[in-house]
C-alpha positions in Angstrom: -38.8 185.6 -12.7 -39.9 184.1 -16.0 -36.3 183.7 -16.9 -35.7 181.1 -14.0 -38.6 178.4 -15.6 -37.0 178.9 -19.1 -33.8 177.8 -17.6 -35.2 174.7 -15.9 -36.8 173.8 -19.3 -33.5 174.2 -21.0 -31.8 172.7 -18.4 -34.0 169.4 -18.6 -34.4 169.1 -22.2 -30.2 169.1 -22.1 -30.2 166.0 -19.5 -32.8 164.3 -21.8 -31.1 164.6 -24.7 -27.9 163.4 -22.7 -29.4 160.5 -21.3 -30.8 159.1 -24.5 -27.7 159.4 -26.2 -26.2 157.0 -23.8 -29.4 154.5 -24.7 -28.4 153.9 -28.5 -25.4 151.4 -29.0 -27.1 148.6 -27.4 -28.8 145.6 -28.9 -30.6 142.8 -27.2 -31.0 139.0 -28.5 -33.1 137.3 -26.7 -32.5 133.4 -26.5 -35.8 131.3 -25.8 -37.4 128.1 -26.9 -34.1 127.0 -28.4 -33.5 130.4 -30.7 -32.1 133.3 -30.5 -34.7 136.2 -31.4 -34.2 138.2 -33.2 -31.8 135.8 -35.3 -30.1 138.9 -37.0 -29.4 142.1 -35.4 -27.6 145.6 -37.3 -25.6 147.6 -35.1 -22.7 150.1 -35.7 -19.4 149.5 -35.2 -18.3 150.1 -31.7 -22.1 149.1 -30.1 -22.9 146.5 -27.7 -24.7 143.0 -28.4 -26.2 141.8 -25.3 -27.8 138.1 -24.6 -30.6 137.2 -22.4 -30.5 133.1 -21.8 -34.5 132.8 -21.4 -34.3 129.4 -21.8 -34.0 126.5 -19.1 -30.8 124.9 -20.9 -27.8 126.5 -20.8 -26.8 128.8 -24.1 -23.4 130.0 -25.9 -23.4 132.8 -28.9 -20.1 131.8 -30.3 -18.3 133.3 -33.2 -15.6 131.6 -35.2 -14.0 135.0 -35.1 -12.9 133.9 -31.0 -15.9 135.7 -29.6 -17.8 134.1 -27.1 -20.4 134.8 -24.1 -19.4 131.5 -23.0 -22.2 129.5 -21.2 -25.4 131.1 -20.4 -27.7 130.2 -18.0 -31.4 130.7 -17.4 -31.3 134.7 -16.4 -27.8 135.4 -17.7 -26.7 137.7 -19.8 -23.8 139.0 -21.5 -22.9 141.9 -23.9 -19.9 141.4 -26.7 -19.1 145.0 -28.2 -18.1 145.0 -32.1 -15.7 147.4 -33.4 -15.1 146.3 -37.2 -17.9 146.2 -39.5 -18.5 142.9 -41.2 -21.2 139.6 -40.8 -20.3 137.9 -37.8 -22.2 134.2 -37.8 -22.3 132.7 -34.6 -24.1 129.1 -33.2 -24.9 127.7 -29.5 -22.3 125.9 -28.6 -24.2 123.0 -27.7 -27.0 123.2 -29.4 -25.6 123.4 -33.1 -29.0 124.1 -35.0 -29.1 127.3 -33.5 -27.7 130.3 -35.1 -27.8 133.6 -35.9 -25.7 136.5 -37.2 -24.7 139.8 -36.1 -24.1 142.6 -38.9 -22.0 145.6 -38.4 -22.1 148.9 -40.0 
């Protein structure tokens, strides 16, 4: 009988441990009042960038390197995944005073 609420615990602690392993990767910028926040993010190679266009006016996060969320607006959101470590710089598209950078591990 005790053995059955030792293997629920175990059991549990496994699917926890699963579940927030499957968290990590993911990185969110935020785009509001005209910047993106936070301006630079670190991630490892292979996670996943996601923006969130909180603004009214429409948004890009493009890179020079081809990457692009293309236009963003008000509630969108879009997630670019980076393999290759490096600095990646990107700007709005139409708004060219905003930038930020993404750095890779």
């Amino acid at each position: 009988m005790r053995l059955l609420p030792l293997l629920l615990l175990l059991t549990l602690a496994a699917c926890g441990s699963s579940a927030a392993a499957g968290n990590s990767g993911s990185t969110t910028v935020d785009i509001a009042s005209f910047k993106y926040k936070p301006a630079t993010v670190t991630v490892k190679a292979g996670d996943k960038v996601t923006w969130v266009n909180r603004d009214t006016a429409g948004h890009t996060a493009t890179f020079k390197s081809g990457l692009d969320t293309d236009r963003l607006e008000k509630g969108d959101r879009k997630a670019l995944t980076f393999e290759q470590p490096g600095r990646y710089r990107y700007v709005c598209a139409f708004h060219a005073f905003m930038s930020g950078e993404v750095v890779v591990e």
